[in-house]
PAKETOR-241316 format. One line per field, with one value per residue (C-alpha): chain; x, y, z; residue number from 1. Coordinates in Angstrom, 3 decimals, decimal comma. Layout:
BEGIN
chain A  ...
px X  ...
py Y  ...
pz Z  ...
n NUM  ...
***
This chain:
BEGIN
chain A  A  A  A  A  A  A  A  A  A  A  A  A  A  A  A  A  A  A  A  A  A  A  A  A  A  A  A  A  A  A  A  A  A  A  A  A  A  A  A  A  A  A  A  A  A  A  A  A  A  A  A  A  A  A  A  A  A  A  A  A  A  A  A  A  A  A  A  A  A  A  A  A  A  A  A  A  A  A  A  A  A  A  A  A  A  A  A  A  A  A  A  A  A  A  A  A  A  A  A  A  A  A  A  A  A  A  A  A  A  A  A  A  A  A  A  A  A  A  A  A  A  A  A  A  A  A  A  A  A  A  A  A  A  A  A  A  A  A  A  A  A  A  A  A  A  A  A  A  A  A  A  A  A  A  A  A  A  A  A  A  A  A  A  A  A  A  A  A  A  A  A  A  A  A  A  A  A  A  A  A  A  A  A  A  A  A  A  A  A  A  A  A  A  A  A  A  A  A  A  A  A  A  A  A  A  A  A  A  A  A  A  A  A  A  A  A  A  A  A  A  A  A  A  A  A  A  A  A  A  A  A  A  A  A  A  A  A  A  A  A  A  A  A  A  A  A  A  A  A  A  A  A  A  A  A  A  A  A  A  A  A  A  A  A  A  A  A  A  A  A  A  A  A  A  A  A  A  A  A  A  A  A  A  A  A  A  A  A  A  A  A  A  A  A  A  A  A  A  A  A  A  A  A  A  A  A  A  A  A  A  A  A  A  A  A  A  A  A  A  A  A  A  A  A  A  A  A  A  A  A  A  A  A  A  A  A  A  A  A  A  A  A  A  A  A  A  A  A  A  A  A  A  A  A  A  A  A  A  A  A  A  A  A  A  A  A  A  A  A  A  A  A  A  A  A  A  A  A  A  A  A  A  A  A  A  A  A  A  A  A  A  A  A  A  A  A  A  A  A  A  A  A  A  A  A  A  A  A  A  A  A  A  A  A  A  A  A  A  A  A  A  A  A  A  A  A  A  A  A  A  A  A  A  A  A  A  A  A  A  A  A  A  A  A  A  A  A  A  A  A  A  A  A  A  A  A  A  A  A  A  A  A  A  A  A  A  A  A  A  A  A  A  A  A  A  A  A  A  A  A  A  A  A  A  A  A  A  A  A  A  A  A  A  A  A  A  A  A  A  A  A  A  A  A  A  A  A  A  A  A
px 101,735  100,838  97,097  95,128  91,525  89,901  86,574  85,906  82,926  85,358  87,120  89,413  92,678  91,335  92,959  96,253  96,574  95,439  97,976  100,656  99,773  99,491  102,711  104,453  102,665  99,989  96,273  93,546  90,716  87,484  83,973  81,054  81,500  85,706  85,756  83,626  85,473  88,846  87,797  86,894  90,351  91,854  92,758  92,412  90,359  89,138  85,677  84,879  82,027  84,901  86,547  84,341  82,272  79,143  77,020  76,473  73,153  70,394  70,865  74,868  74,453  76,484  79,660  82,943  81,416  83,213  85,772  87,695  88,122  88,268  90,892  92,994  93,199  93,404  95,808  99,145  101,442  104,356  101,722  102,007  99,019  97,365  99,521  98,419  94,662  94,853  96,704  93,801  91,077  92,747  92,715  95,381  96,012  95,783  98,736  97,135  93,536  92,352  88,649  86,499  83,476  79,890  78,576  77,002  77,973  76,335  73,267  72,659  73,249  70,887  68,423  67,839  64,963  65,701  65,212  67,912  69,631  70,212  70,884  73,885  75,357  78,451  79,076  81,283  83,634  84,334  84,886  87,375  89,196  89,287  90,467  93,484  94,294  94,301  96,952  98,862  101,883  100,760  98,259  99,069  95,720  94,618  91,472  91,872  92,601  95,521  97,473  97,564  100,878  102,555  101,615  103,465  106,033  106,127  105,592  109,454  110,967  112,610  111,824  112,232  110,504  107,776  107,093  107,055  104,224  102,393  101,797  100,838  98,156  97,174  96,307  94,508  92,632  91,374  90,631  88,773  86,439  85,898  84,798  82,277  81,203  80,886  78,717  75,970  75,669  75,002  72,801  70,573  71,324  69,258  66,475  66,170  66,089  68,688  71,617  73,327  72,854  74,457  77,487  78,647  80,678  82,283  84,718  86,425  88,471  91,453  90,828  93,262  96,923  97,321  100,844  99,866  97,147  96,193  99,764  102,368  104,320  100,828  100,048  96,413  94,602  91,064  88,918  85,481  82,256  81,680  77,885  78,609  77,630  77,341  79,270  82,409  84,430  82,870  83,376  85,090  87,836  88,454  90,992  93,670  96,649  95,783  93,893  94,677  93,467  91,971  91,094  88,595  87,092  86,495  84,743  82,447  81,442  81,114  78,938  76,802  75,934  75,320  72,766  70,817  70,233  68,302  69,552  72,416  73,210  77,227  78,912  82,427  84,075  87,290  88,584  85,409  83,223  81,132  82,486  80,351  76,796  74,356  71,628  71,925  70,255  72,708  75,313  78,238  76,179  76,057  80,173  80,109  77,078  79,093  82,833  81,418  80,659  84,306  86,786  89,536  88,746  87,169  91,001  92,222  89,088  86,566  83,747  80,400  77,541  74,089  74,193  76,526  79,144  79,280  81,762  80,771  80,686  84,409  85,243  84,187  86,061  89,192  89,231  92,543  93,435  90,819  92,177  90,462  91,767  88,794  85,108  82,970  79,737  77,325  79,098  81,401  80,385  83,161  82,977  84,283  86,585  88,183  88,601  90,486  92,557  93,723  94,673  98,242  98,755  96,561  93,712  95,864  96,230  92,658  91,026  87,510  85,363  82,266  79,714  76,244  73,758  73,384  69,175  68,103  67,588  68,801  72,265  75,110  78,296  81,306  84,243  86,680  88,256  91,089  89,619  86,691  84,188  81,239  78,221  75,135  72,464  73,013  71,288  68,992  66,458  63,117  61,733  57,322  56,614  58,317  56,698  56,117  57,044  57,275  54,602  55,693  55,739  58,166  57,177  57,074  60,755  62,040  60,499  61,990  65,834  64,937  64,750  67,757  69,800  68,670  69,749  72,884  74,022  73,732  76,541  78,485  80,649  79,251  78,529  77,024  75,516  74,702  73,825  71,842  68,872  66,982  69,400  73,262  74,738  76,465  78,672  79,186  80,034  81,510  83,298  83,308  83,056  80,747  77,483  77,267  80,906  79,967  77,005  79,757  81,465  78,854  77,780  81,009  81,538  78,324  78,670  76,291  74,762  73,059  70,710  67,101  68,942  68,288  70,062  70,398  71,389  72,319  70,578  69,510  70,169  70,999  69,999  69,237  72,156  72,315  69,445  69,913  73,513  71,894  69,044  71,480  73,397  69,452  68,579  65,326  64,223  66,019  65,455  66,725  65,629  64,161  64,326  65,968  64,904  65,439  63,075  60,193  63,224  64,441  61,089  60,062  63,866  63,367  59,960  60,485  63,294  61,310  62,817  60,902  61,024  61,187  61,342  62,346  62,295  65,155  68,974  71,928  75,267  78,298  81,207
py 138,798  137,766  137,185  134,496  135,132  131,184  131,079  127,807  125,892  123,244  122,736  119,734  120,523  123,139  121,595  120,893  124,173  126,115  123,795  124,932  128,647  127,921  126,634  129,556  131,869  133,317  134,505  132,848  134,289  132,605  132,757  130,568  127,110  127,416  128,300  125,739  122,900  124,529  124,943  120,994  120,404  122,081  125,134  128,535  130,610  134,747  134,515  137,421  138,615  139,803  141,469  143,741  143,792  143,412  140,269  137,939  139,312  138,550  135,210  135,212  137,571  139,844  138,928  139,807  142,854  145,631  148,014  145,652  143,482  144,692  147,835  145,050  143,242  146,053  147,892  148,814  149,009  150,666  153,740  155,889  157,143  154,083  152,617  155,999  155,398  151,698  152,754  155,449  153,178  150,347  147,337  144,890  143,818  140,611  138,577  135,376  134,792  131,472  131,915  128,967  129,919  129,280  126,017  127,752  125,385  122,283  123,898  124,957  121,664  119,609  121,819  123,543  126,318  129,815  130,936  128,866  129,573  133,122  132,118  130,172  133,405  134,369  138,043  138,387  135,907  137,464  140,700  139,779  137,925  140,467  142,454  140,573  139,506  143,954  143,917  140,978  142,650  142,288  139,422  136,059  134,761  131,346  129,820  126,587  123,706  122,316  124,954  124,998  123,231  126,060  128,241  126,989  126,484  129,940  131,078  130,044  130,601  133,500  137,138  136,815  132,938  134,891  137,655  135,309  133,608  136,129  137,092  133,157  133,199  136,610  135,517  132,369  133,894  136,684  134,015  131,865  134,884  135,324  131,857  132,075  135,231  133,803  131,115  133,040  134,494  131,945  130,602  133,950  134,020  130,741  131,567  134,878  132,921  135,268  132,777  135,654  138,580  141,724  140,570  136,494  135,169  131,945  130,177  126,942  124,745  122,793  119,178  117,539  118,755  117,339  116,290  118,613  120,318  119,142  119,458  118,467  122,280  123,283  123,148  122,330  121,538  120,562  122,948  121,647  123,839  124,491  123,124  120,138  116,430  114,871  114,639  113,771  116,873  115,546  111,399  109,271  107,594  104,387  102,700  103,452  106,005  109,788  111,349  113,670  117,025  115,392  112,409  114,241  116,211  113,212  111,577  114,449  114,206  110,729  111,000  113,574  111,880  108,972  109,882  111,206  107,408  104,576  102,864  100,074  102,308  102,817  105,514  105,721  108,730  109,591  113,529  115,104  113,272  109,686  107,186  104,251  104,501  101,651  100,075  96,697  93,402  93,892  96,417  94,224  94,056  97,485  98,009  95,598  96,941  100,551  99,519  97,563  101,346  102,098  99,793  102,017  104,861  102,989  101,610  104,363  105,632  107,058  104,170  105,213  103,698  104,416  102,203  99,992  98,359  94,442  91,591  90,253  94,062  94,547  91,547  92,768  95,710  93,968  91,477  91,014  93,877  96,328  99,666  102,609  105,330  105,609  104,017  106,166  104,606  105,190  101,824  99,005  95,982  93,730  91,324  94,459  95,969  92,462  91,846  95,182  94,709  91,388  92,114  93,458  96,010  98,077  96,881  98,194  101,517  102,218  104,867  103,584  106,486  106,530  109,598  110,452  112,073  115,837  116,508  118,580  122,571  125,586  125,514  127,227  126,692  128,287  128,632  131,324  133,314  135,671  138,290  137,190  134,574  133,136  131,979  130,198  128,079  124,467  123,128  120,397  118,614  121,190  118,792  120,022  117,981  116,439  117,447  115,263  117,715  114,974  112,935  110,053  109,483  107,730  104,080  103,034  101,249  104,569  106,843  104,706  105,151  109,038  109,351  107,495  108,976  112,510  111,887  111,097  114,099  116,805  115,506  115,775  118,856  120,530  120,432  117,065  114,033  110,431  107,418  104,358  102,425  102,257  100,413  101,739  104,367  103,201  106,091  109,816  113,028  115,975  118,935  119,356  122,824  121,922  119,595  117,239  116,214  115,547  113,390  111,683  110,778  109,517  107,231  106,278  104,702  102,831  101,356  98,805  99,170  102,875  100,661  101,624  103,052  106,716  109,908  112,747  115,951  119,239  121,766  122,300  121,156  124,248  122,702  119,262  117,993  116,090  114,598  113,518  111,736  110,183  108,202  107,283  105,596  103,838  106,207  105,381  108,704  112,232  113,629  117,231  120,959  122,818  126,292  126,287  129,283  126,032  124,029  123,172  122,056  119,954  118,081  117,980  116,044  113,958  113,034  112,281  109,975  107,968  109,127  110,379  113,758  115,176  118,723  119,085  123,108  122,944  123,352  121,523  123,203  122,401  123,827
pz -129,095  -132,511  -133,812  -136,004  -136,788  -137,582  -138,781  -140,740  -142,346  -143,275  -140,198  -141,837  -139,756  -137,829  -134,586  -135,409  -137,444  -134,166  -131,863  -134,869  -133,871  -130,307  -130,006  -131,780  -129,216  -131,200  -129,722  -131,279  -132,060  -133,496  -134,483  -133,036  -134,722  -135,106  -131,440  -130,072  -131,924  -130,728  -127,291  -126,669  -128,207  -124,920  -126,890  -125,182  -127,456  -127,598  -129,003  -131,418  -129,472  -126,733  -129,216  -130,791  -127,202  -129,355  -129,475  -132,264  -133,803  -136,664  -136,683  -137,064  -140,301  -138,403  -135,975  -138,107  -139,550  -137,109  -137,093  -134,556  -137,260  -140,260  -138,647  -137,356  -140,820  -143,074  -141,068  -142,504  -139,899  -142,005  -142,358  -138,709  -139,070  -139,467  -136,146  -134,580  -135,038  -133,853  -130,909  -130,274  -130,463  -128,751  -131,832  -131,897  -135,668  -136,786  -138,185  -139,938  -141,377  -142,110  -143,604  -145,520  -146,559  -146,560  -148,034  -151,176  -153,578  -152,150  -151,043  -155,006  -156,236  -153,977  -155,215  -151,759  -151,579  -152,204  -148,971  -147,635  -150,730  -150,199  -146,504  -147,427  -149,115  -146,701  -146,042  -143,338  -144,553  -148,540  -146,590  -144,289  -147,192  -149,311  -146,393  -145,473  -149,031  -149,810  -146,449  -147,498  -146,542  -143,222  -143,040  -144,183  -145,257  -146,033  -147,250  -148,022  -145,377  -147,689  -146,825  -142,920  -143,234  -145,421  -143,547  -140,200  -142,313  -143,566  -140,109  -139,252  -142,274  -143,814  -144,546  -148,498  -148,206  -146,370  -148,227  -151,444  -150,011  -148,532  -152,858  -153,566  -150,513  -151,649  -154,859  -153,982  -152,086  -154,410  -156,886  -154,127  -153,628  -157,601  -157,715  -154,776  -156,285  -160,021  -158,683  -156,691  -159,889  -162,034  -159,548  -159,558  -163,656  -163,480  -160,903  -163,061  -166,729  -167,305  -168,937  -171,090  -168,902  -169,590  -167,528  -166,837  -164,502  -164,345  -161,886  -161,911  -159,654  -161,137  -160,898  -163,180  -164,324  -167,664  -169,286  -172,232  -174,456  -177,719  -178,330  -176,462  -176,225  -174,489  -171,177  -169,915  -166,617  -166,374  -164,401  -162,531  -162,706  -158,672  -159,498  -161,892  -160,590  -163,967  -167,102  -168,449  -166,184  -162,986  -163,548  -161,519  -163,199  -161,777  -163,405  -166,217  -166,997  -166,460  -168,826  -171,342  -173,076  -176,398  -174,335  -171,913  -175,471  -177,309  -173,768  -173,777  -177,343  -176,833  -173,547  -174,756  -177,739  -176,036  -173,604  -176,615  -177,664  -176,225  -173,308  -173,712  -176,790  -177,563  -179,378  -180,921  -181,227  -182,877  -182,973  -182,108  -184,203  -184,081  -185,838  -184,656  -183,035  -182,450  -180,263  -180,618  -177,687  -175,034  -174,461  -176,170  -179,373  -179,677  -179,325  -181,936  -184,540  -183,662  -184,241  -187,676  -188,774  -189,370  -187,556  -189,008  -186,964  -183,544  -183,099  -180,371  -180,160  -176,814  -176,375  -174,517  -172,794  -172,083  -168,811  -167,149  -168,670  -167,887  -168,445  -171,817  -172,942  -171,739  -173,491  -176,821  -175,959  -175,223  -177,948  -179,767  -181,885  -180,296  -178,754  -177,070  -175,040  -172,685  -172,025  -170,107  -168,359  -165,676  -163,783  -164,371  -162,869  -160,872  -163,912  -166,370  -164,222  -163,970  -167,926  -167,801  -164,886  -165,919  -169,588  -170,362  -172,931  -173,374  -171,354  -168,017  -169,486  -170,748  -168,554  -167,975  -166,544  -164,298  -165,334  -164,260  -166,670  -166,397  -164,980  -167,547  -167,096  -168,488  -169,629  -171,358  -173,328  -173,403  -175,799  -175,646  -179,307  -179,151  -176,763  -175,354  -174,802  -177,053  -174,898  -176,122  -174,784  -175,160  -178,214  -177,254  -179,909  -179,827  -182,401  -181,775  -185,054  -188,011  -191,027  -194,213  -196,765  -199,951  -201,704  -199,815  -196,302  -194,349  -193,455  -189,839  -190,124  -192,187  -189,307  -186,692  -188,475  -189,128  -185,421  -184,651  -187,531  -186,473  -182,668  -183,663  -186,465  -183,999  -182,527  -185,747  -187,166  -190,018  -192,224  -190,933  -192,688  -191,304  -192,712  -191,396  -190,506  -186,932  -185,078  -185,998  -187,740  -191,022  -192,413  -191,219  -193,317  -191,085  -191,092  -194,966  -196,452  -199,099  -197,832  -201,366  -200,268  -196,584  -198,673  -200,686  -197,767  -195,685  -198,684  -199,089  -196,104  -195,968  -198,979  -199,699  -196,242  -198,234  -199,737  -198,296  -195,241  -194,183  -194,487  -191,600  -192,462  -189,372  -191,886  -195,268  -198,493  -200,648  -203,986  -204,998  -205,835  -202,506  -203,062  -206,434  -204,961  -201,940  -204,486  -206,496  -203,873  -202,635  -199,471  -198,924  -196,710  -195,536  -192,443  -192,498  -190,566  -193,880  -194,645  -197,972  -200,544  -203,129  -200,517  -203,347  -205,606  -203,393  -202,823  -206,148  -206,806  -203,887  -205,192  -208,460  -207,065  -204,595  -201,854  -198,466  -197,199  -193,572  -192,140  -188,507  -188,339  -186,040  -187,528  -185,511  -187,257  -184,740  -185,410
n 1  2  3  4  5  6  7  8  9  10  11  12  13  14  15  16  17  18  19  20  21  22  23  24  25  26  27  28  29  30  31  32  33  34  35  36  37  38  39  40  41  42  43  44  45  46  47  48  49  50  51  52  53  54  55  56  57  58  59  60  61  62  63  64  65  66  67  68  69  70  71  72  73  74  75  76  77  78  79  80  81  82  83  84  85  86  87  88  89  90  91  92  93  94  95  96  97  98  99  100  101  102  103  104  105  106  107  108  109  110  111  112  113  114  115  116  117  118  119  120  121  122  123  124  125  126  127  128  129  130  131  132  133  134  135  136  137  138  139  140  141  142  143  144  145  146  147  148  149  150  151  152  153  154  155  156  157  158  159  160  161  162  163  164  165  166  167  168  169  170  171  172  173  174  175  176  177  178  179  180  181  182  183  184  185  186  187  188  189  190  191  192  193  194  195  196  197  198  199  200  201  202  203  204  205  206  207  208  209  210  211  212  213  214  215  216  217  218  219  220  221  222  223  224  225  226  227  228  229  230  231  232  233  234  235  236  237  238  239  240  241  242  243  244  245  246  247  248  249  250  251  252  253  254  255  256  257  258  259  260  261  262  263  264  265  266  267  268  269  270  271  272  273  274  275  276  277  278  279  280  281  282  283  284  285  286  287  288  289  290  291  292  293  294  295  296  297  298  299  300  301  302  303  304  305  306  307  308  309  310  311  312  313  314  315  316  317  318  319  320  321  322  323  324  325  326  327  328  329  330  331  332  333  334  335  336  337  338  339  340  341  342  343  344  345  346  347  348  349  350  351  352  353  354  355  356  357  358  359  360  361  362  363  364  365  366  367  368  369  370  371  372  373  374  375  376  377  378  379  380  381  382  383  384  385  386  387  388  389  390  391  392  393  394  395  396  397  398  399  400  401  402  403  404  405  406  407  408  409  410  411  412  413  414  415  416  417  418  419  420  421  422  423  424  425  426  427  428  429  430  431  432  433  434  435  436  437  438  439  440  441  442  443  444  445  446  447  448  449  450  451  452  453  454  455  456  457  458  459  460  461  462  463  464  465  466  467  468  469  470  471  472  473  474  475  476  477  478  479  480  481  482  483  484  485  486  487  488  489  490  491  492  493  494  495  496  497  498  499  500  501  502  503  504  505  506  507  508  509  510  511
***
């Protein structure tokens, strides 16, 4: 008579999955939880206790963890000898293994105590995955509730159809381990304030297949951190055509910069980098003061909001001749959702996205180079105290745009330079190889608008010749990190010009 080991946390179709078994004659065996469940379905269930003749003990930490078990999953039963010893010690193998595991996951993200923490670390369960996954010649193993109905399936079908999916469960469940695994330790990396210890771990579930990469001859699927609630990778997209890669990349630039703002704030963002940024009286006026920045580059661009997006905002949004590929908020009201809904064109294919803010703690980045990984800590504004380093201060107004201006070029690709006054950004400078160019085009596209606005640079100017472009062009003040051997030059050029100086002591390259 065959055998199925069930023991579940999630027991989403548990019962039919055990009547499946049932009715192809199998023996079911089950833990605790899995068996009571089964049992007030009508099912006739061996509870592991009379299996291993040993009692559930220290608090369930041990119940699966016996040679009973783990004999009859890792058993080969091609090997004699292996056949011999089970026949000497009187274990019948098992046949199928359908395992789920503890709830670590959730427990970490409500922010649950240590203690019950480390109690929500399952032992018995990894192990006798790992077991049956190793036998998988034997053991068809399944950990995830989705695939209760391949598995009958399987069941009947033939020996090559089998065998083939004996591999695919295999694997699955191997990398359903790694990800369990990977998260306990970044859990412990945090509690420890170890971020880049000497090894890392990460694991990921697929969330999204997308139609293509950044290109459309690469594939790409988007991949959910196990403990993310907020940010672009976790929204909820409510409405729209799927997303894409360069789509979801250009919503978490936008996002992130976003939340950096005030709220109501919008940002624009086109390839990786802002385009448009603004606070303005409501949320619409800010679309507006940000699409005014460059209306070139906002058409098919990723909006974002500091807030909730309402009905008059979506109608700026959707106003003849306007495109974007996404809006991401923290809510659409019924009023917004409806101006999208109702428009044709366009406005029925825009994906409008529902984020939450991430709580701040420690945090890391990844991004992976041709053999390997780079990791860093996430680089957040560690701004103590901005330093006057000219003759002349900033005045109140000047401070005010410094501050905006600076919030916003750390979301910029170096080398970065922005443009504006306290309420929107007016012209942007990125990813130039040179930083006098990245000034040049920054001025450029403010125009007139330079005129006693404010200039934001990532890091420092290397010799004045920034400086001497940026007062010719009427920048009234410079915010910028410091740290330049040509530092004193730069003052004395910036002083001699009129225009104020800042030091921030903190650099913001992103490349």
């Amino acid at each position: 008579m065959p055998r199925a080991l069930l023991s579940v946390t999630d027991k989403t179709g548990l019962v039919d999955l055990a009547r499946g078994l049932a009715a192809r004659d199998y023996e079911i065996v089950a833990t605790g939880g899995t068996a009571r469940m089964l049992q007030e379905a009508g099912l006739t269930i061996t509870e592991v206790a009379a299996v291993t003749e040993f009692p559930e003990m220290l608090g369930g930490r041990v119940k699966t963890l016996h040679p009973r078990i783990h004999a009859g999953l890792l058993a080969d039963r091609s090997d004699p000898d292996h056949a011999r010893q089970l026949e000497e010690a009187r274990i019948a193998p098992f046949d199928v293994l359908c395992v789920n595991l503890y709830a670590f996951e959730a427990t970490a993200r409500r922010g649950a105590e240590f203690p019950e923490i480390v109690e929500s670390i399952d032992i018995g369960g990894p192990a006798m995955i790992r077991a049956a996954a190793k036998n998988s010649g034997n053991v068809f193993v399944v950990v995830d509730p989705g695939d209760y109905d391949f598995l009958l399936q399987t069941l009947d079908a033939a020996p090559e159809a089998a065998q083939e999916a004996r591999l695919r469960l295999m694997a699955k469940a191997f990398r359903h381990t790694a990800v369990y695994d990977a998260t306990i330790s970044r859990v412990l990396a945090e509690r420890t304030g170890e971020p880049l210890a000497e090894a890392i771990a990460w694991g990921g579930r697929r969330t999204l297949s997308l139609r293509y990469g950044e290109n459309p001859h690469q594939a790409a699927a988007l991949y959910l951190d196990p403990l993310a609630e907020a940010g672009v990778g976790a929204a909820t997209q409510i409405w729209g055509k799927e997303l894409g890669y360069n789509n979801l990349l250009d919503a978490d630039a936008a996002w992130e910069l976003v939340l950096d703002l005030p709220p109501d704030a919008c940002a624009i963002v086109k390839h990786g980098n802002p385009c448009g940024a603004a606070i303005g009286n409501t949320p619409a006026d800010s679309y507006r003061l940000a699409k005014a920045a460059d209306p070139v580059s906002a058409f098919g661009g990723i909006a974002a909001f500091h807030g909730a997006v309402d009905g008059p905002t979506a109608e700026a949004m959707a106003e003849k001749g306007n495109f974007l590929e996404v809006v991401v908020a923290e809510r659409f009201d019924e009023d917004a959702r409806e101006v999208f809904q109702s428009r044709t064109g366009w406005g029925q294919d825009v994906r409008l996205l529902e984020a939450r803010k991430a709580v701040p703690g420690p945090d890391v980045t990844y991004r992976s180079i041709r053999g390997g990984m780079l990791v860093q800590t996430r680089d957040t504004d560690q701004i103590l105290e901005w330093i006057v380093a000219g003759a002349r201060a900033p005045t109140e107004t000047e401070m005010r745009a410094l501050r905006f201006q600076w919030a916003i070029v750390r979301h910029v690709k170096s080398n970065a330079i922005v443009v504006g006054d306290a309420f929107r950004m007016l012209g942007v400078g990125a990813g130039q190889m040179n930083r006098v160019q990245s000034v040049r085009l920054a001025l450029d596209q403010a125009g007139e608008g330079a005129r006693g606005a404010v200039l934001a640079s990532d890091a420092f100017f290397p010799f004045p010749d920034s400086v001497e472009v940026a007062a010719e062009a009427g920048i009234a003040a410079i915010v910028q990190p410091g740290g330049s051997k040509k530092d004193a030059e730069v003052v004395e050029v910036a002083d001699r010009l009129g225009v104020a100086m800042v030091f921030t002591g903190t650099r913001h390259f992103r490349h």
